[in-house]
N, C-alpha and C positions, 0 to 999 in steps of 0.2 A: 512496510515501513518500520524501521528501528526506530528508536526512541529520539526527538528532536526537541529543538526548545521548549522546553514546558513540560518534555515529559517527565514521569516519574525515571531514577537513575537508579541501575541495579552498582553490583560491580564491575568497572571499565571491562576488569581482563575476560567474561563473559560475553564484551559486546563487538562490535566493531566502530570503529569513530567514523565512516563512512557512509554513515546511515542516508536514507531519503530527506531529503528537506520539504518536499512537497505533498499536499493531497492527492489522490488521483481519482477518478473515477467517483464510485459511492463506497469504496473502502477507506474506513477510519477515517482518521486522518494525522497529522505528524504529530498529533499532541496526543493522540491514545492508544498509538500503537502497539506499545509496550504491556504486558502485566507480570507482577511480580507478586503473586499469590502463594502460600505455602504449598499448594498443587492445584493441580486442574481440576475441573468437576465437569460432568458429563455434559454434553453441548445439546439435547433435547433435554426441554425446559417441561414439568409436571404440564398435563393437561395440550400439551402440541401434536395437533394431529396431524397425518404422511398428506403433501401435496401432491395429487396426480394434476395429470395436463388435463384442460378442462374440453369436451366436445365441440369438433367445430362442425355445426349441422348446414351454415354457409358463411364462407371466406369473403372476405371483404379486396375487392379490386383495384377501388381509387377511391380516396377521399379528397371534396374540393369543397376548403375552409373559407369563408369571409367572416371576418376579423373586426370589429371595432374597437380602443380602448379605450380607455374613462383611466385615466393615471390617477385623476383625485378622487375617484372613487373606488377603486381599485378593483376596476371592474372591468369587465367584456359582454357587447354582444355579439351575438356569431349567429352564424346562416351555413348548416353543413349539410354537404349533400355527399352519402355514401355508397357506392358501385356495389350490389352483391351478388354474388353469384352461389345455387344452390349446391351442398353438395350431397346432407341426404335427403331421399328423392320424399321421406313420409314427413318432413319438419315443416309445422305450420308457424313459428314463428324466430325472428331474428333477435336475441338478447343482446344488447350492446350499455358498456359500462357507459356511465355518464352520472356525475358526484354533484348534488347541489345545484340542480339547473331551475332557473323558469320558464319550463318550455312553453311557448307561442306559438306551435304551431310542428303538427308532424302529419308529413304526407307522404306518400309512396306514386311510383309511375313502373308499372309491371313491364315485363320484359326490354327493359333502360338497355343494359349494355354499357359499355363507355364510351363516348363521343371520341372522334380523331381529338377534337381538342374543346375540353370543357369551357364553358366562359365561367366567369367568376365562381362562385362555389355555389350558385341556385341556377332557377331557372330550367327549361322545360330538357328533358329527358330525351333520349332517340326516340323510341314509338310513341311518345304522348306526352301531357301535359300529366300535370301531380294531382292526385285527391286526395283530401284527408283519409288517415291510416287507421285502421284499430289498432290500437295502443294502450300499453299500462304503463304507470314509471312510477317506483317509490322512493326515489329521490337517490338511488343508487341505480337501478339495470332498468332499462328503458327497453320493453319487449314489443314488438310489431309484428301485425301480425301476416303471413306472406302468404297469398294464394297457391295449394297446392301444386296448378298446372303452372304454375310462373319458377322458370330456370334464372333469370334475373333479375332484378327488380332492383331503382334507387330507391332510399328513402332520404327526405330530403326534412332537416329538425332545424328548426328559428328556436331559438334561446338567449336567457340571458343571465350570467353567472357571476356570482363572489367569490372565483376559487380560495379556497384554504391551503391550495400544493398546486403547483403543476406550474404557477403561471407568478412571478414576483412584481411586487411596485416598489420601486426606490425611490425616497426623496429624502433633502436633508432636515435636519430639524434639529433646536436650540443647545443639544446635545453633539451632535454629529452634522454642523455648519457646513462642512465640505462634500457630503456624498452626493454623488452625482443623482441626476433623475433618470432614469433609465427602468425597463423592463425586459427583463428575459425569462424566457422558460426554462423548467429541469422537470424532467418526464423520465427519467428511470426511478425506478423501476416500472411502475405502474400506476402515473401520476397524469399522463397525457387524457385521461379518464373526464379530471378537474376544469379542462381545458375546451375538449371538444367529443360527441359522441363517438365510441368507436367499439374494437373488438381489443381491450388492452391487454393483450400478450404476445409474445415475442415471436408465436409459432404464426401469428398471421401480418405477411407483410403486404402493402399496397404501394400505389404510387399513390403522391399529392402532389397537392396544389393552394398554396395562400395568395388569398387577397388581403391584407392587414390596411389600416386606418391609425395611423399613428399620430401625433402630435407634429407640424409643422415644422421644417427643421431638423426632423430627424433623422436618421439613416435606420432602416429596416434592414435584417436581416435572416435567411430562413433557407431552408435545403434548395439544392434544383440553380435553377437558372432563373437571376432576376429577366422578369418579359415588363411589356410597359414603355411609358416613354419619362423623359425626363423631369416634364410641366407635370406629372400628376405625382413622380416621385417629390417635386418638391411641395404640393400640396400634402405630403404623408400618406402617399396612396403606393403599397410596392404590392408587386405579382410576382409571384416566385412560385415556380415549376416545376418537379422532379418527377422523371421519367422512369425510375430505377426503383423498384420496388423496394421496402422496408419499415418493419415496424415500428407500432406510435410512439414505442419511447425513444427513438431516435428523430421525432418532430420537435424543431426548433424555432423560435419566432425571437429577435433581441433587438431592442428599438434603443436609441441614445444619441447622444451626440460623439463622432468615434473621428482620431484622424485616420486616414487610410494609408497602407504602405504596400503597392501591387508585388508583384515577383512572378516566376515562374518555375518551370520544373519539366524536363520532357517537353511534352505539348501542355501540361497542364496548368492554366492560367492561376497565380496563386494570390491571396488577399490577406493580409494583418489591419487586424483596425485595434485602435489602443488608445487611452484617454490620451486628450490632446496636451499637448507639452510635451509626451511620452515619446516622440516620435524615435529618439533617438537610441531609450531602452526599448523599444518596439523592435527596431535592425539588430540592435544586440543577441537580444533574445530570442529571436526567431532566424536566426543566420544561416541553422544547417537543415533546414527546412526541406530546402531542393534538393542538398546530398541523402536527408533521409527518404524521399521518394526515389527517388532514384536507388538508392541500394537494396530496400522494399524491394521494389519491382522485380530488380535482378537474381534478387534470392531468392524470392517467391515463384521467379517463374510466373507472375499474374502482373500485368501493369496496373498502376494504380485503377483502381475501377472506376471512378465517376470524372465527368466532365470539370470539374473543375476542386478548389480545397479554399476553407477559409480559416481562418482562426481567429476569434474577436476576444477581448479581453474586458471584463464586466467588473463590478465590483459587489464584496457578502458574497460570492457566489459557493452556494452550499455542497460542491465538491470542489476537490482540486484543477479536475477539467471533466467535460465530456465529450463525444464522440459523435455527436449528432452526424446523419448523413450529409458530404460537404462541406457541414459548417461548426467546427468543432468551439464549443465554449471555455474558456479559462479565467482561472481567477486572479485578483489584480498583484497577487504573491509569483505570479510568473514572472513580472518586468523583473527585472535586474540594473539597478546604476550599477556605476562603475567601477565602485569601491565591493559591491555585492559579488561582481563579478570575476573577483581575486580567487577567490576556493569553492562558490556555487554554481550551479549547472542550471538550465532549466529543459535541457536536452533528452533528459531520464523522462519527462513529464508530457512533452513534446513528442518525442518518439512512441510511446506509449499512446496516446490518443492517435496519432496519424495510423498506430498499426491498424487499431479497430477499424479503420475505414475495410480494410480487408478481412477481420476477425471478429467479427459480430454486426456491422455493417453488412457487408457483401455475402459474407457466411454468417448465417445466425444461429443462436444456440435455439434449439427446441423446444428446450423448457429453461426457468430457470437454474432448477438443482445441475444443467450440464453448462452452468456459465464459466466454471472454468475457462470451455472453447474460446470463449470472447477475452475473460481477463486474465487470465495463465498467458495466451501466446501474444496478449499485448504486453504483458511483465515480460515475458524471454524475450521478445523483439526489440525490449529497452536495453538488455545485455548485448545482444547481437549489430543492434548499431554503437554501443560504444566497444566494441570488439572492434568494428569498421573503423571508427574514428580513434580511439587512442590505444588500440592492440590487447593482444591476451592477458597481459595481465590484469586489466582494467576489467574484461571479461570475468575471469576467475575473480578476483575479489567484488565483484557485484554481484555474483553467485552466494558466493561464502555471508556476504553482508545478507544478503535473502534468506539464504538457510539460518542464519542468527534472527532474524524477525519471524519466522515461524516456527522457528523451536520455542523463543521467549511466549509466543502465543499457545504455543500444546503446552506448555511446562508451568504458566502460569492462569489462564484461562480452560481452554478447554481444548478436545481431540473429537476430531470427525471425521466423516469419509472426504474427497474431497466431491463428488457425487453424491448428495444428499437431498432427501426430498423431505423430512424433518424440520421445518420452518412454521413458525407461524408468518414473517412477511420475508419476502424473498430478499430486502437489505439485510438479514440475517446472516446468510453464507456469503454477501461481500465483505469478507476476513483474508488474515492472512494463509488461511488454507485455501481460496478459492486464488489469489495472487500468486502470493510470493511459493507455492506450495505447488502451485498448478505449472507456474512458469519454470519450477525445479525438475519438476515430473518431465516437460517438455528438451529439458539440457538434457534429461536420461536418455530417454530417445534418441536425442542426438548420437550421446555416444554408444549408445545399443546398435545403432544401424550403420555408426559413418558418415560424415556429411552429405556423400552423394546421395545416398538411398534415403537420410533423412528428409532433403530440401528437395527433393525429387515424390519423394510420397506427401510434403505437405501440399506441393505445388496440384499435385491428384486432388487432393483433398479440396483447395477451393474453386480447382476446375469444375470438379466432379458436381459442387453443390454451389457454387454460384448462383447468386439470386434465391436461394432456397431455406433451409434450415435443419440443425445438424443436430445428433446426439453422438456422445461418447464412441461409441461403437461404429460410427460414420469415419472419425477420425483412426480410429484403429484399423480398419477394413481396407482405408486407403494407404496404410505404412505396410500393414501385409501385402496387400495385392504388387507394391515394387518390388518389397525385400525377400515376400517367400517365407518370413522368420513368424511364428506364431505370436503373438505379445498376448493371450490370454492371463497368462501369470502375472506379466507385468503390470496388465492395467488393476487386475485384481487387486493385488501387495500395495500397487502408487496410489492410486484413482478410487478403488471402491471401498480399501481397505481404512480404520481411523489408525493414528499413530506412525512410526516412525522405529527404526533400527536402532537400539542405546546399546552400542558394544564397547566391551573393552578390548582393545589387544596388548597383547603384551610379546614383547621382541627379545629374545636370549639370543646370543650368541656364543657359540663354545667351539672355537677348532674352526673347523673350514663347514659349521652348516650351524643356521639361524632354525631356531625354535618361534614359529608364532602362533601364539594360541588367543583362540580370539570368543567371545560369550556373548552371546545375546541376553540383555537385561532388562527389556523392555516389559513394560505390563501391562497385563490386559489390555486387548482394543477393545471398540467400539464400531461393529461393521457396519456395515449398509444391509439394511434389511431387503434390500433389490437385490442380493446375491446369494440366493440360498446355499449353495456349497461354503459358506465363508465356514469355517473353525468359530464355534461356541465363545462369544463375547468376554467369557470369564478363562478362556484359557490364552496364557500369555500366547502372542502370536511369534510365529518364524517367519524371518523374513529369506527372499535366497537371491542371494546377488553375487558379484564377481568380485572380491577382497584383491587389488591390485597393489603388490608392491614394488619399487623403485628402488634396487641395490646400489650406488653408486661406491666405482671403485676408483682407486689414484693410478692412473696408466703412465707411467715413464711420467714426461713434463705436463702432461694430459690428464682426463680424467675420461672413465665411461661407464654407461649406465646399463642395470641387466632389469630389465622386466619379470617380475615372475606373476603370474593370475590364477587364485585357489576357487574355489567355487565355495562359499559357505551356503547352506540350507540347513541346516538344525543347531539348537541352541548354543551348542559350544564345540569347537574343532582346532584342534592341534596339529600343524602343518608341520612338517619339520624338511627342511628346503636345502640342499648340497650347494654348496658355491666357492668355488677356486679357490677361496683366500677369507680374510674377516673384510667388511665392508666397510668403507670411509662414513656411509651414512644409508640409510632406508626411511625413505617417503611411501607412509603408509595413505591411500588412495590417492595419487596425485593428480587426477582429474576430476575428481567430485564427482564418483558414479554410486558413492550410498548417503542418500536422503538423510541423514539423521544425526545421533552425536555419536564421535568417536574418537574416543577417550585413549591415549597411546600412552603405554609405560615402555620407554627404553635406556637406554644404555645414557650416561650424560654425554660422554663424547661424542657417541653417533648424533646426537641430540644439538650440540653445538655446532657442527659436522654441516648438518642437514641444515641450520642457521646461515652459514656463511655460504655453503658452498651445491645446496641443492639446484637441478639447471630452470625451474623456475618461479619465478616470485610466490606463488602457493606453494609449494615446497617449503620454501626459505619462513614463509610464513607461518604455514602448520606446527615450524618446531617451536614457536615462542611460547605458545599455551604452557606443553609440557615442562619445557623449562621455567616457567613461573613458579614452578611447586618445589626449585631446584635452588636452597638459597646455601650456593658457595661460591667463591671469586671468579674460580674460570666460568660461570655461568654468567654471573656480573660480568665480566669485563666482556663475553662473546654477546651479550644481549647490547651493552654500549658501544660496542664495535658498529653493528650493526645497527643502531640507531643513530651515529655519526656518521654513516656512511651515505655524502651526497648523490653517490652513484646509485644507490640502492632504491629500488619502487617505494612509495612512499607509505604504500599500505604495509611493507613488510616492516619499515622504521617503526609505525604508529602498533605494531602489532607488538615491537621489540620495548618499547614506551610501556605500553600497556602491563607488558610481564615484570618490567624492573615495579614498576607502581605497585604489583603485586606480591615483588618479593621485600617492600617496606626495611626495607636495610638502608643503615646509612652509606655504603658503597651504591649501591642503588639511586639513592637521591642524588649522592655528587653527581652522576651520571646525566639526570635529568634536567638539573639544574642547570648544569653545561650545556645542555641541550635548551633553552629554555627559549634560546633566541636563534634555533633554525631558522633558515631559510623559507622551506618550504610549509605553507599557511597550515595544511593537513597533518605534516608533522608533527606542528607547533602545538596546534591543537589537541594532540595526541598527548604531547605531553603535558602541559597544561589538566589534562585528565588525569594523568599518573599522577601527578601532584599532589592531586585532591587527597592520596592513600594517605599521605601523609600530614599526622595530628602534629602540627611544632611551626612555631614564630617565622623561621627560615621558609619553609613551604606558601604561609600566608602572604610575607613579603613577597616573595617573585613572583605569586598570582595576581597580587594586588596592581604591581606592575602590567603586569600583562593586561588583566579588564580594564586597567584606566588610558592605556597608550597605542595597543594595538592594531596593525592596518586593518586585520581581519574581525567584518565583524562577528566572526565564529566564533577565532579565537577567541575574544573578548569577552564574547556569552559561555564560552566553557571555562575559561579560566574565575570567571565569576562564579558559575555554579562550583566547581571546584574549591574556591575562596571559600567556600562557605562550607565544604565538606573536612575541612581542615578543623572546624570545630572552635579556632580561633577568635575567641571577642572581637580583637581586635580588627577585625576585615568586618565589621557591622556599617559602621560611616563609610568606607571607601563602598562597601555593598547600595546602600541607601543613596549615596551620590550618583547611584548608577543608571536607579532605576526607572532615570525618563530618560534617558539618551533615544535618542533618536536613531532606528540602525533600519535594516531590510528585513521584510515580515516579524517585525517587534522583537527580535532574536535577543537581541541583550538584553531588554526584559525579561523577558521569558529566563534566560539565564541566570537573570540578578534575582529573579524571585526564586528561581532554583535553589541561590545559592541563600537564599535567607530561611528559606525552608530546612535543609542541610545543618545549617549553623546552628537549628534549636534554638536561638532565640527570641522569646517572644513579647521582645522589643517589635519585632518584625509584622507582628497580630495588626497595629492599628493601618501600616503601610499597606499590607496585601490586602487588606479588607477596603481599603478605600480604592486596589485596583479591579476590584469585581464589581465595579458599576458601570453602568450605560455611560455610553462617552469615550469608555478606555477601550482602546483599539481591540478587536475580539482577541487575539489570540494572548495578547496580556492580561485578559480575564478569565481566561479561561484556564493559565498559566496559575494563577493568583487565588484562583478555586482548588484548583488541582492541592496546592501547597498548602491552606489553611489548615487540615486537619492533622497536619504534624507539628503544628503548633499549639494549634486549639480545638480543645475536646468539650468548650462549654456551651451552654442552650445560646448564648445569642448566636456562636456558628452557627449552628444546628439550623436554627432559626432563618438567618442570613440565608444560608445553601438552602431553605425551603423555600425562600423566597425567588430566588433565582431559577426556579424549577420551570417557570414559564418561560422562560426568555425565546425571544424569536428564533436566535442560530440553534442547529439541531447538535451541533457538536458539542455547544457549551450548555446544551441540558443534558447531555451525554456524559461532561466531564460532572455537572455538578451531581449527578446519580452517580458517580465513578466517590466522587467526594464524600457522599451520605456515607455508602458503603467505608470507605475507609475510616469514616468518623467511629460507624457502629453501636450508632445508639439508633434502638430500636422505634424511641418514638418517631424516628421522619418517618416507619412504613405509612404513616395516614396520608402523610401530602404525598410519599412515594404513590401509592395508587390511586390517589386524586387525580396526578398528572398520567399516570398509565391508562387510568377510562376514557382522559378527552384528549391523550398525542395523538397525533398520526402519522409521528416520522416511525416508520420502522426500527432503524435502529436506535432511538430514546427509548423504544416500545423494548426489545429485546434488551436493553442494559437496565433499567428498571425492573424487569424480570429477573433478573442474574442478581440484582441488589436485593431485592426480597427477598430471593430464596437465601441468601446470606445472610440477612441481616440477625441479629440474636446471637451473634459470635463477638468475640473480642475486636475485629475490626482488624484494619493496617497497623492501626498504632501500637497493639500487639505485639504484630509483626515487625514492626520497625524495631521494640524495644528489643525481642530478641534478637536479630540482626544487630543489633548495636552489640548486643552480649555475645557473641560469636563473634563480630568482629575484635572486640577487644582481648579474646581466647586467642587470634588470629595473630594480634601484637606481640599478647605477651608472648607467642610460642616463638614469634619473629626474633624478638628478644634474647628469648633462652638461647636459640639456635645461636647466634650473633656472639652470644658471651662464651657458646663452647667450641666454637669457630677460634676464636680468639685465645681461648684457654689451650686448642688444640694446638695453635702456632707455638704459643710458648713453649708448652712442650715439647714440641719435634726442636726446637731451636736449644733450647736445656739436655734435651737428649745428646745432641749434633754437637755441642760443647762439651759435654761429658768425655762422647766418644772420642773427642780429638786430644782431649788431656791422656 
């Protein structure tokens, strides 16, 4: 995910304006995606020791849950009876996780098996009734003990638990009046432990089965097929059934009061349940549901795999969705009204959980360090349906916006392999190299093999391990076995290798042949210690891929394009390329087949060239960058050509927005200004950001317009945070009036504290501080935490953000340790590892580590001052350049008079 409401803002022309607006999974989420650090530091943390996969001496068959809940006490008891079966033949006892239990009661019935059909979750076994078990439990691993000659055996554990993870209570209270009562579970990674005993990791899949007890009134929800009749569902009594093997953290249990909206797909009977009122952003949002089962299917070559699909909508829910088997969960930032629904999508987030039913669902990753499997090709399957749905260039720039969110993460955070066993808890590598990094890796392949042999070797791939579970090399085995093609190299370089390809190329042209010389600048990786052949850590690495260029030439009334493909492998290579004539333009990789950044020096004209008239929209796209650093009129007027032009894809306008913003000229602003009141929302937005480049009264005024009148409420929230990057006094009250409007997922919030952060003024200290209390919608506080520390560097912050270190949401202890850190005063480290001995979110646990080991440096604010002194270096040279632009015309015009005398 790119950077979205709240987040921290680098420079526009660095980013894309088409970022993610949503959470997904257990990665990030849209408020911390970003980082903007003077560099990255190594991603194993002092004292992190290598996770192997842990023995499995017996695999667990079927587990069958009953369920009771206590919502006012926020509590469960249960009754679980476990299927196991042995697998080596000398293990006398079965370890199973279980966190915080009172157990009442653990028995075993030797040689069980699994019944045709279990009844409830107790009860007697196939060959016998149950006896108490030898057993030990010390409030974590629950060991029993299994008679040598017994090949199966149940064990069947009475308990009753206060989970602290795994299992949530919601109700309202004098702060938060309207939240619903509801409870759902979140069991990734290895959380389903809290809930119920089992084997919690991903390599051991079972079938189940719940019995749940819910409050009267309620609708239950849980994998499988509701069984039961109708009289005991309305007493809170539901059974739910799954026959299809997989692991505990895709067990899901969601009890509330929900309206329901049926649908279908194929054969497959389909369910949305959404709070009630909601019904009608429920059909909105959930519309292309059936088209993306359906093109799944066809692509994949696998039809959907389970009997049936649901998708319920909850509210706090502490990812963006998940993927439970079935019955996938979301949070209440998925609905969309109708004003939402102008420039937002909830389609990327949607498509992305329905892939997993086939992509860590049906195929499972092995361990966690190979999750990529699961979240890489549920991120490329979110590209590939809106490939389906609104064409290639939608494709290509949802590539390009990915590779900008994992660059901004290696360049300002940290670099890894994307196969890492280096964790202390496995939410660690849910980052953008495990996503957006994994799902890049996956477009490679694509175009390595060719669509047929690509979709043709995945489809091997979840035939092959259906029902099963997979490593790296599972995936690789089944692209060779179609193609014939080795990919050793490649998974090496993509997959095991840290970092990424920083080249420069540079384009001459002289006569009838192009000079491209191109450098590898990248430094030192960080390999995977699971590949002993890698090249020594400290020597910068070579990368070797296929440098594709796109000549285009002007044919008669026509135009046409010549291909040329060099092979680069060593640090720096100089190509020098024959061709007919000089070229109209060259599109240096025009399909996104190298991972990394690629920095282009050309020619200006081929440069504007490639702007107007490259054949497609990443093409057109790619030349804006360059031309950013190009501040003269025909660059100006080819960059506003194309950012007027209605005809033109919208990410290539906002890209062309982006570059004027960066060339800070007053030819520049008319441009933008003109542009101020596009049409198209994404545009507007776009510009709206350029805006911000520019410190002056004019700039303030048309932003001011823009947050206070606009349909979008994007636009609205950027041109706010923008308002405020203007620097402008005077945008402080239009800022402050802004900052309770009422929009979709608190986006103009979020934007207006953007922009009061931005502004430096610390008028703004008493407003943002009173929105980092309980009551203010989460992602406005966490917004509001985020922004404090470039305001305020004194002990009652400090203080404040220490206090907040407990907060329930895991993101917004996440942001306010993001906070400490930027503050940089080293006294928070005491509450910093106060809160580190007793979290247990993983990822608070892993961003608190990262803060400590920083802490004792200058801090953001640091960095922000100099960032502020670079930019103003940035001005004045805008300036200089402007005044000898201008001194040049005179002259040539003085000259041109002269001569004529």
């Amino acid at each position: 995910m790119l950077a979205a409401p709240g987040a921290a803002r680098g420079n526009f022309a660095e980013m894309s304006i088409e970022y993610r607006l949503h959470s997904r999974c257990a990665c990030g989420s849209v408020l911390s995606s970003s980082e903007f650090a003077a560099a990255s530091r190594p991603f194993t943390l002092a004292g992190t020791r290598r996770v192997y996969e842990r023995s499995r001496p017996f695999t667990i068959r079927h587990i069958a849950l009953d369920l009771a809940l206590d919502v006012e006490a926020r509590s469960i008891r249960g009754t679980a009876r476990l299927d196991a079966v042995r697998v080596d033949p000398g293990a006398r006892e079965i370890a199973l996780d279980a966190i915080g239990f009172d157990l009442e009661a653990v028995e075993i019935s030797a040689g069980a098996g699994r019944a045709a059909k279990p009844k409830r979750g107790a009860g007697k076994a196939a060959s016998g009734a149950f006896q108490p078990a030898e057993h030990t439990y010390d409030g974590e691993t629950l060991r029993v003990a299994v008679p040598l000659d017994e090949a199966e055996v149940s064990i069947l554990v009475r308990y009753r638990a206060t989970p602290r993870r795994g299992i949530y209570f919601l109700q309202p209270d004098e702060h938060v009046p309207d939240r619903p009562r509801q409870v759902w579970t979140q069991c990734q990674d290895e959380d389903a432990r809290h809930i119920f005993p089992c084997i919690d990791k991903p390599h051991i899949k079972q079938t189940t089965e719940l019995r749940a007890q819910v409050p009267p009134g309620w609708y239950c929800l849980s994998n499988g097929e509701l069984e039961g009749d109708a009289r005991s569902q309305k007493e809170g009594v539901y059974h739910y059934r799954l026959d299809e093997p997989h692991p505990s953290y895709l067990f899901t249990l969601v009890a509330g009061e929900f309206a329901r909206i049926d649908g279908a797909a194929l054969d497959v009977p389909l369910a949305y349940f959404v709070p009630k009122g909601r019904e009608e952003d429920g059909r909105r949002t959930f519309a292309r549901t059936p088209d993306m089962i359906r093109h799944f299917s066809e692509k994949l070559g696998v039809k959907y795999p389970f009997r049936r699909y649901a998708q319920v909508v909850v509210s706090d829910f502490i990812f963006g969705g998940m993927e439970n088997t079935t019955a996938t969960t979301m949070y209440e930032h998925i609905l969309l009204d109708e004003r939402a629904a102008l420039d937002i999508s909830s389609d990327d987030l949607i498509a992305h959980e329905l892939a997993h039913q086939w992509f860590g669902d049906l195929v499972t990753c092995r361990d966690w360090s190979h999750g990529w499997l699961n979240e890489g090709f549920a991120t490329f399957m979110e590209h590939v349906y809106r490939e389906h749905h609104l064409g290639a260039d939608e494709y290509d720039h949802g590539l390009k916006a990915d590779l900008d969110s994992y660059l901004g993460e290696a360049r300002g955070r940290y670099r890894r392999p994307i196969v890492c066993q280096d964790y202390e808890a496995p939410l660690d590598i849910f980052d953008r190299h495990l996503y957006e990094k994994g799902g890049l890796v996956l477009h490679l392949l694509r175009r390595e093999l060719g669509d047929e042999l690509f979709w043709r070797g995945v489809s091997t791939y979840l035939t092959r391990h259906a029902r099963g579970v997979v490593e790296t090399r599972d995936l690789a085995r089944a692209l060779e076995d179609v193609s014939g093609k080795s990919l050793e190299r490649f998974f090496e370089q993509w997959v095991f290798r840290a970092g990424h390809p920083e080249l420069d190329v540079k384009i001459e042209i002289e006569g009838d042949q192009c000079t491209v010389t191109v450098k590898q600048a990248q430094a030192a990786g960080q390999p995977s210690r699971e590949h002993a052949l890698q090249p020594d850590a400290s020597t910068p690495p070579v990368f070797a891929f296929d440098l594709v260029l796109d000549f285009g030439f002007t044919e008669g009334k026509g135009s046409m394009t010549r291909r040329e493909v060099r092979r680069v492998d060593q640090a720096a290579h100089t190509f020098v390329i024959p061709l007919p004539r000089r070229p109209r333009l060259v599109v240096v990789d025009p399909d996104l087949r190298i991972l990394g950044e690629v920095r282009v020096d050309a020619p200006g004209d081929l440069l504007r060239a490639q702007l107007a008239h490259a054949p497609t929209a990443r093409g057109r796209m790619l030349a804006a960058k360059p031309l950013s650093r190009r501040d003269d009129p025909p660059t100006a007027r080819a960059l506003g050509q194309s950012l007027s032009d209605a005809s033109e894809f919208w990410g290539v306008r906002a890209a062309a927005a982006a570059a004027l913003g960066a060339l800070q000229s007053s030819a520049a602003f008319a441009l933008l200004e003109g542009s101020a009141g596009v049409e198209h929302p994404k545009v507007r937005r776009a510009v709206a950001s350029a805006l911000g480049s520019f410190r002056s009264a004019k700039a303030a005024e048309v932003l001011g317009k823009l947050a206070l009148r606009d349909a979008s409420y994007l636009v609205q929230a950027e041109a706010a945070r923008a308002l405020g990057a203007t620097r402008q006094s005077s945008g402080f009250e239009t800022l402050v009036d802004l900052l309770d409007r009422p929009s979709w997922g608190e986006v103009i919030r979020c934007g207006v504290i953007d922009g009061l952060a931005n502004l430096r003024d610390e008028r703004a200290v008493p407003h943002l501080t009173a929105r980092t209390r309980y009551g203010v919608p989460t992602r406005g506080r966490r917004a509001a935490i985020m922004a404090l520390p470039k305001l305020s560097s004194d002990r009652r912050t400090r203080e404040l953000l220490e206090e907040l270190l407990d907060q329930p949401d895991p993101y917004l202890r996440v942001d306010v340790a993001r906070a400490l850190g930027d503050l940089g005063d080293g006294r928070a480290r005491g509450a910093l590892q106060r809160q580190l001995d007793r979290d247990l979110d993983g990822r608070v646990r892993r961003r608190i580590r990262e803060v400590l080991r920083d802490l004792g440096g200058a801090g953001k604010r640091e960095l922000d001052r100099l960032r502020d002194e670079l930019e103003a270096l940035r001005r004045d040279n805008a300036e200089i350049r402007a005044r000898l632009g201008k001194l040049e015309v005179a002259s040539t015009k003085a000259k041109k008079a002269a001569d004529a005398k």
